[in-house]
C-alpha positions as CSV (number, residue, x, y, z in Angstrom):
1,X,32.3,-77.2,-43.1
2,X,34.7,-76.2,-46.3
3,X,34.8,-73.5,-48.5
4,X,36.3,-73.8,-52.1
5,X,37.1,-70.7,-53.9
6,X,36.5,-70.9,-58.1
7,X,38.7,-68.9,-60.8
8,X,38.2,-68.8,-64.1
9,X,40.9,-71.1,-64.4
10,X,39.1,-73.9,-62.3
11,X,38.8,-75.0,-58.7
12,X,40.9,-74.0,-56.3
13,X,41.7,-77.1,-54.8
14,X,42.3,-76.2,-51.0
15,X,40.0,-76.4,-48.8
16,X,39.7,-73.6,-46.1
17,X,37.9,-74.5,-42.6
18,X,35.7,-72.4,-40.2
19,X,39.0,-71.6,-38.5
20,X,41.1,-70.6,-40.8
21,X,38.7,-68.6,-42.8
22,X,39.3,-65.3,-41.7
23,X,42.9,-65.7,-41.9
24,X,43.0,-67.0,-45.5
25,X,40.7,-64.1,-46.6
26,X,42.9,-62.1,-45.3
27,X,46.1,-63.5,-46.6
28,X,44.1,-63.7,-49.9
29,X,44.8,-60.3,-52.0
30,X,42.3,-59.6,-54.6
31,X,45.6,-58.4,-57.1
32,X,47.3,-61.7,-56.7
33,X,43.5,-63.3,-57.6
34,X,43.3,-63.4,-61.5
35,X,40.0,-62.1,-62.2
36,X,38.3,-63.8,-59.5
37,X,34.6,-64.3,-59.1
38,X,32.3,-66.8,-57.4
39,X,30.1,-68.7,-59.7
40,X,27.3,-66.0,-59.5
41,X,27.5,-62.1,-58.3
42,X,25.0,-62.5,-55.9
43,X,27.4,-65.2,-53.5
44,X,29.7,-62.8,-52.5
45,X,27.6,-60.6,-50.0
46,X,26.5,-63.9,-48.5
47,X,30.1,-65.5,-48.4
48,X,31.2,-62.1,-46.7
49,X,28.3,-62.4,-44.8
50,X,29.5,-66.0,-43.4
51,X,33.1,-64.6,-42.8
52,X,32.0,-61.8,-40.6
53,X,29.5,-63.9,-38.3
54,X,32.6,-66.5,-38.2
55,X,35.3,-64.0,-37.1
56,X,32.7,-62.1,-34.4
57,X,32.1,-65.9,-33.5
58,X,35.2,-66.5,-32.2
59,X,35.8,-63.1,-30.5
60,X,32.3,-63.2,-28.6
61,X,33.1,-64.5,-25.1
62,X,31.6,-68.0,-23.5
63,X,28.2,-68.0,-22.0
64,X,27.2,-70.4,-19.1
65,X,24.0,-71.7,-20.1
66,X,22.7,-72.3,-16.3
67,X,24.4,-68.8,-15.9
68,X,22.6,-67.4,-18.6
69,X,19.1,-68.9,-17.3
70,X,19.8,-67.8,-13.8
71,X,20.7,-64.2,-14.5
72,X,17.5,-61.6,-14.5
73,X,16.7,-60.0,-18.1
74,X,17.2,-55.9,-17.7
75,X,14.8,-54.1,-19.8
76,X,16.7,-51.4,-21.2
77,X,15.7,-47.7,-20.4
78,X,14.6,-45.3,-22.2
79,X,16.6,-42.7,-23.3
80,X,15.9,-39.5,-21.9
81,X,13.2,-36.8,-23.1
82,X,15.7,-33.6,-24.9
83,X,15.8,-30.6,-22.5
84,X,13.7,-27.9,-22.9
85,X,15.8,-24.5,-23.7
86,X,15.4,-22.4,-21.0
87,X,13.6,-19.4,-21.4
88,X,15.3,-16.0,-22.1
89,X,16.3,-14.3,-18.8
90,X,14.2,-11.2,-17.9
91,X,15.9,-8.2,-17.7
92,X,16.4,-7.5,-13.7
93,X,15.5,-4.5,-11.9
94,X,18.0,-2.5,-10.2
95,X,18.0,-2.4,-6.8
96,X,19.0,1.6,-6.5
97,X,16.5,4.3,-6.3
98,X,15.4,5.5,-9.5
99,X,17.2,8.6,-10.8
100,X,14.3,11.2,-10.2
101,X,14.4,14.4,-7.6
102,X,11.5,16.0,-6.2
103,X,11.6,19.5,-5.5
104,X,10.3,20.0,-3.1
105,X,11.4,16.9,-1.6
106,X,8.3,16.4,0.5
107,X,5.0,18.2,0.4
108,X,4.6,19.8,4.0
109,X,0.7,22.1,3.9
110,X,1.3,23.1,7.7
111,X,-1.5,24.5,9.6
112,X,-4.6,23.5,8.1
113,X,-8.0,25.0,8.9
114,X,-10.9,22.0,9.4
115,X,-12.3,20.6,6.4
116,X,-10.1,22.6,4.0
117,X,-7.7,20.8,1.6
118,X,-4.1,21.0,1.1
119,X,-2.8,21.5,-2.3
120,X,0.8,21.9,-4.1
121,X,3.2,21.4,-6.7
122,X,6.1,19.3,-7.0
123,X,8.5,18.9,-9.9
124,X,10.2,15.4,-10.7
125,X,13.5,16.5,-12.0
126,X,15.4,13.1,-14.1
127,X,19.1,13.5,-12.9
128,X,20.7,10.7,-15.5
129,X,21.5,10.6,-19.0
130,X,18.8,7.9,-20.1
131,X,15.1,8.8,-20.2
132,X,12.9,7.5,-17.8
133,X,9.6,6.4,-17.7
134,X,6.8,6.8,-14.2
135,X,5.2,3.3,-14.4
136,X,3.6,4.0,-10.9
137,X,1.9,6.1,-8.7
138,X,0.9,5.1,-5.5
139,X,-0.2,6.9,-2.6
140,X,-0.7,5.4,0.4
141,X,-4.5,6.3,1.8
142,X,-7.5,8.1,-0.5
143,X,-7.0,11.3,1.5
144,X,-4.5,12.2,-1.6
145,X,-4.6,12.7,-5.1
146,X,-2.1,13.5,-7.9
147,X,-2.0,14.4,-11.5
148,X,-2.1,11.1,-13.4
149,X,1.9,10.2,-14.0
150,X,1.5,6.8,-15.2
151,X,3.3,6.2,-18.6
152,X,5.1,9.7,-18.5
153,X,8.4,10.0,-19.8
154,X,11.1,12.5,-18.8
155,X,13.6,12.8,-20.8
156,X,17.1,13.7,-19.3
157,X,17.8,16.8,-17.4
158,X,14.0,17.4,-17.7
159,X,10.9,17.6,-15.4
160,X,7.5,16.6,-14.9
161,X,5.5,18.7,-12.8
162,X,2.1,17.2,-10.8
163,X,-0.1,18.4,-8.2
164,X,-0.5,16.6,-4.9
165,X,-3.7,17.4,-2.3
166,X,-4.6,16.5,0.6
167,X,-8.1,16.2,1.3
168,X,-9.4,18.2,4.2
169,X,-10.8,16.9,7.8
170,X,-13.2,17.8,10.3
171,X,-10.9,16.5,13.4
172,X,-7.9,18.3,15.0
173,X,-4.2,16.7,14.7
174,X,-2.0,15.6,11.9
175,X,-2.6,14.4,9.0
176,X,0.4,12.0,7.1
177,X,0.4,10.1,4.2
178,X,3.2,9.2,1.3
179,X,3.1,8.9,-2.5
180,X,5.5,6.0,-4.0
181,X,6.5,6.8,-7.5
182,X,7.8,3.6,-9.6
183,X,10.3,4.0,-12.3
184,X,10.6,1.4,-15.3
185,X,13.6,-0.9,-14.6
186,X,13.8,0.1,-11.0
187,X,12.8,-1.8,-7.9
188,X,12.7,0.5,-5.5
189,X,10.5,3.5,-5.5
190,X,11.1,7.5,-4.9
191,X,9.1,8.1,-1.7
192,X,7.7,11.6,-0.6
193,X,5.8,12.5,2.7
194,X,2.6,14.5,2.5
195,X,1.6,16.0,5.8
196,X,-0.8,19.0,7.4
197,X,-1.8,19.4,10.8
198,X,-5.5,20.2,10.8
199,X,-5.5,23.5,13.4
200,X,-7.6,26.3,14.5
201,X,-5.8,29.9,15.1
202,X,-5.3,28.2,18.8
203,X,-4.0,24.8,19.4
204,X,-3.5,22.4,22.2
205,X,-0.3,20.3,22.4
206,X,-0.1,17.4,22.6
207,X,-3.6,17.3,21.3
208,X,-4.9,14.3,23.7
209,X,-4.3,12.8,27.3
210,X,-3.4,9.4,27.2
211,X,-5.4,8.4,30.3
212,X,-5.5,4.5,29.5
213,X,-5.9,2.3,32.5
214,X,-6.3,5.5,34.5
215,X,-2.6,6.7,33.9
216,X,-1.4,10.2,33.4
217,X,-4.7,11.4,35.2
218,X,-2.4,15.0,36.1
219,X,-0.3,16.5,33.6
220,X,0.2,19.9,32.1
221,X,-0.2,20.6,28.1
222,X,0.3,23.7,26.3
223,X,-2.4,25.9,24.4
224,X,-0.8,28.2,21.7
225,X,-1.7,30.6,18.7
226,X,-0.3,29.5,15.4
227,X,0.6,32.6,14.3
228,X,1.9,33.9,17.6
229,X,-0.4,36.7,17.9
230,X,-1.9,36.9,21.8
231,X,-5.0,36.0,22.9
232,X,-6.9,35.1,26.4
233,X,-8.4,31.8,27.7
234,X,-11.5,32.9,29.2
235,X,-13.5,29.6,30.3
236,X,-13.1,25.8,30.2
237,X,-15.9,22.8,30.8
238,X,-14.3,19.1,31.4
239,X,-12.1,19.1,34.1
240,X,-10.3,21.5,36.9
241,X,-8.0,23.8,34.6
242,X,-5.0,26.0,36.4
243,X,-3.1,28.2,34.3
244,X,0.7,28.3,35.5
245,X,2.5,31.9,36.4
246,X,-0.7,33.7,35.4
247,X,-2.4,36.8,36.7
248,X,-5.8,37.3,34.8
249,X,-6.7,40.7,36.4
250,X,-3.4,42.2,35.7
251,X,-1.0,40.4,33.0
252,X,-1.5,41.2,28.8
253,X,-3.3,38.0,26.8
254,X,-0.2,35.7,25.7
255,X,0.7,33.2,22.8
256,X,0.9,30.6,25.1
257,X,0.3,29.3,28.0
258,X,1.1,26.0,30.6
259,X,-2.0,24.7,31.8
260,X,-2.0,22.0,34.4
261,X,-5.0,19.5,34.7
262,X,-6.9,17.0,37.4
263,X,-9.0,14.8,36.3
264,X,-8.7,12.3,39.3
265,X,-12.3,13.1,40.4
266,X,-13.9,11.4,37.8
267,X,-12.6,8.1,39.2
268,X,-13.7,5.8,35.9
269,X,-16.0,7.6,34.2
270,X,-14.0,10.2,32.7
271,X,-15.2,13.2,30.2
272,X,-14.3,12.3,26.4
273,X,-12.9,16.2,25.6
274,X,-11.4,19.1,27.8
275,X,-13.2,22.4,26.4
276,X,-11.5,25.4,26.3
277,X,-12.7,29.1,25.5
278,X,-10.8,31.6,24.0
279,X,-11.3,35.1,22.4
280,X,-9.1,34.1,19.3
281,X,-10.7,35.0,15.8
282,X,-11.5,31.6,14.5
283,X,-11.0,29.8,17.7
284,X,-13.9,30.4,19.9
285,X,-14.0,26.8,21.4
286,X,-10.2,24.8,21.3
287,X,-10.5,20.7,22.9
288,X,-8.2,18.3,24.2
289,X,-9.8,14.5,23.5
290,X,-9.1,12.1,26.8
291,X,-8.0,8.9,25.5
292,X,-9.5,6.0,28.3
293,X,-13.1,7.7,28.6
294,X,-15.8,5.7,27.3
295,X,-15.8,5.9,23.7
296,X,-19.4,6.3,22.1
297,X,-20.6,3.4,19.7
298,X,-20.1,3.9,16.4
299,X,-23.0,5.0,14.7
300,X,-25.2,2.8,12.6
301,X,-25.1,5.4,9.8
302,X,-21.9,6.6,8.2
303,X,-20.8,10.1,8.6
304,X,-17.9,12.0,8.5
305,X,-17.9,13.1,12.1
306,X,-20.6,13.1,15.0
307,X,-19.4,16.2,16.5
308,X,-18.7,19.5,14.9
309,X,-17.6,22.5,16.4
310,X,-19.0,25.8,14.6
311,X,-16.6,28.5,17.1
312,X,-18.7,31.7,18.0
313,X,-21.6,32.4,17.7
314,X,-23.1,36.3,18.5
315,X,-25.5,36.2,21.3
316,X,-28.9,36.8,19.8
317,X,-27.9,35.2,16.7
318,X,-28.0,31.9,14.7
319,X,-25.3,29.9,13.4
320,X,-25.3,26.4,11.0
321,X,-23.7,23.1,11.6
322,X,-22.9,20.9,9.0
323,X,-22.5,17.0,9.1
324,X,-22.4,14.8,6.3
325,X,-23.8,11.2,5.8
326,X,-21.1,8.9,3.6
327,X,-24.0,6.3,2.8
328,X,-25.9,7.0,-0.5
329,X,-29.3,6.7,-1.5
330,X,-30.7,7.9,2.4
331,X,-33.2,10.7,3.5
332,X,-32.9,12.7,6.5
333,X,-37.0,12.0,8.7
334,X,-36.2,14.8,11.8
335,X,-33.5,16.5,14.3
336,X,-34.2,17.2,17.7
337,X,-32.4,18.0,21.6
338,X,-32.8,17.9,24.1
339,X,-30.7,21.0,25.6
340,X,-32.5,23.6,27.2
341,X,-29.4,25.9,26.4
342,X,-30.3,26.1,22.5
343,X,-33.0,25.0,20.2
344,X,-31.9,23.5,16.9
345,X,-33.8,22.7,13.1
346,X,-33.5,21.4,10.2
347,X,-32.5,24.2,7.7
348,X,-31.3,21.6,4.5
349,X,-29.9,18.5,3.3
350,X,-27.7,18.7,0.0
351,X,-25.5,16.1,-2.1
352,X,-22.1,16.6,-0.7
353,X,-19.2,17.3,-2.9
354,X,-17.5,13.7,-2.4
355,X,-20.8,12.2,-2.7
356,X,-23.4,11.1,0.0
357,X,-25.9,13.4,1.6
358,X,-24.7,16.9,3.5
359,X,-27.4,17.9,6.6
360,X,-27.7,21.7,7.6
361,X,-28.3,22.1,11.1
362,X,-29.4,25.8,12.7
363,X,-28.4,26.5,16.1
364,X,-29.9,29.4,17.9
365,X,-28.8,30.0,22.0
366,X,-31.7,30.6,24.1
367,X,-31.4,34.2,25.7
368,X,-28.9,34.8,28.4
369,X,-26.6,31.9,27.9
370,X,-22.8,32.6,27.6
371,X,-19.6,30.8,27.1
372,X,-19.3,26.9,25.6
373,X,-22.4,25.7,24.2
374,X,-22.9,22.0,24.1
375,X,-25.6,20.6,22.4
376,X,-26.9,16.9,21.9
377,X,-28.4,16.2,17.9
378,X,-30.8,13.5,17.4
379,X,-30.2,13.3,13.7
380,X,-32.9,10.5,12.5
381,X,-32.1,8.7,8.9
382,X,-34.5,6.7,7.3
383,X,-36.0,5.4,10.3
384,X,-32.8,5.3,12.3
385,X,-31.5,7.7,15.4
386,X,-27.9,8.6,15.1
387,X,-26.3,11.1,18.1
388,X,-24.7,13.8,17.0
389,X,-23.1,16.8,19.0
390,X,-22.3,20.8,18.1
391,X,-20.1,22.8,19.9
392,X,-19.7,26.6,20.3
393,X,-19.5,29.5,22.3
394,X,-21.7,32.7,22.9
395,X,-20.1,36.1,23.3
396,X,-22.0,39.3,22.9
């Protein structure tokens, strides 16, 4: 193939081959051309054209045909997707306590009478220079409540004050629970204990025997007045009681005393509580529960407790017991006994202050008896027969 190049003054006459195209093109300066054109504007892209495909020609390497058959066709892949930003970092809580001091820095009721609440104050003082916000307040069982924190702010060097209480309890022994507060931008919370130790004026410690798998059938516990003030142990129902280093007829009542027990004679079946008597104000009848003695099913009804212990009771006189039924919505058919020692009735039933049903029980000793008074409760709900158990003593 030839190319010829036209001027205005005629034909070029040389004739340029394939190979030597590129070279004469580019030996070929447009100011040495004297107004050069090709015969019609619209060659020159296509002889360009021709001169570029000629030069990449030559460069391109050599293909084996059979090579080129032989050799697998590669799809080419796709390009990958664009990343996705990542998404703005949340702002990470610190690991340290929050910057809040409770005064006081746990809420201890001490002695607490049966079924009567605990209740305080404590004052959340912020120790830092930034405000802080309570985002949290968490206690850890329904026995207490607080003033509603949540979404306060204290601003630095301030306080928040709130009321704490613990909710009162039929049973003898302490009572523990905690309140977590949370703090905005803090992981960790500020913890404070809440105890009490539900008590009469006189107190047994360690307030159980741990007689499981008939261990620890002897031992000795202590029985002492809260308040220190003296007083006498005058009869006990349960098991063999001796009191150490005592002389009844001649020594002055005490604050405390070391009483050893035996209970080795009731082989397996062993009594649930060791009863004593004292002549304490407000602690006519003081027990010990024996943990390993058959425990009594739990009742098909709900109540707060099956037994409850209403103290002295004036010979000749009549004193109410009070149980309370958690389940709503039930009615109270009959109570009845079957001690000889006492003879009970219905006196009311009432909607209890933390809902459910309250039941009145009257208990009058029969003439003549003295000392601890156990007696047996049928209590019989809607149909249904749930035992029941009052304890007291009888002094002139």
């Amino acid at each position: 193939m030839a190319i010829r190049i036209y001027s205005e003054q005629g034909w070029n006459r040389d004739r340029y081959t394939l190979s030597s195209a590129n070279a004469c093109f580019n030996s070929y300066r447009i100011s040495q051309m004297p107004s050069l054109y090709l015969q019609t504007t619209a060659i020159l892209p296509v002889f360009l054209g021709i001169i570029v495909s000629l030069a990449l020609a030559q460069e391109a390497p050599q293909v084996d045909p059979a090579a080129a058959r032989s050799r697998p066709v590669q799809t080419p892949a796709r390009p990958a997707p664009p990343a996705r930003p990542a998404p703005p970092a949340r702002p990470r809580a610190s690991e340290s306590l929050p910057p809040l001091v409770a005064e006081p820095t746990s809420m201890d009721f001490g002695f607490l009478p049966p079924n009567t609440p605990g209740e305080g104050t404590i004052l959340l003082r912020n120790t830092s220079d930034a405000p802080v916000t309570i985002k949290i307040v968490q206690p850890s069982c329904k026995c207490t409540t607080m003033t509603d924190l949540i979404g306060k702010h204290i601003a630095p060097g301030a306080t928040a004050e709130f009321q704490i209480k613990l909710d009162g309890a039929p049973a003898m022994g302490m009572r523990r629970s905690s309140v977590k507060i949370f703090v905005e931008g803090f992981a960790n919370p500020l913890e404070l204990v809440v105890k009490g130790e539900v008590s009469l004026p006189v107190r047994i410690v360690p307030p159980y025997i741990n007689a499981v798998e008939q261990k620890n059938l002897t031992g000795q516990f202590i029985v002492e007045s809260i308040d220190g003030k003296p007083f006498r142990i005058l009869s006990s129902t349960g098991a063999p009681l001796s009191i150490q280093g005592l002389d009844a007829a001649h020594d002055q009542p005490r604050s405390s005393y070391i009483v050893g027990y035996d209970v080795t004679s009731f082989g397996e079946d062993l009594p649930s509580y060791i009863l004593l008597e004292t002549d304490s104000p407000g602690a006519g009848v003081v027990e010990q529960r024996v943990r390993g003695a058959k425990i009594p099913k739990k009742p098909i009804i709900g109540m707060t407790d099956t037994r409850c212990n209403i103290g002295l009771i004036p010979a000749t006189t009549s004193k109410n017991a009070v149980f309370t039924i958690t389940n709503s919505g039930l009615a109270v058919d009959s109570v009845s006994t079957t001690s000889t020692d006492a003879t009970i009735k219905l006196a009311a039933t009432e909607p209890a202050k933390g809902g459910g049903l309250s039941v009145i029980i009257t208990v009058t000793p029969r003439d003549g008896v003295m000392g601890i008074l156990r007696v047996p409760v049928d209590l019989t709900v809607n149909g249904r027969m749930v035992p029941l158990e009052i304890i007291a003593n009888v002094r002139p």
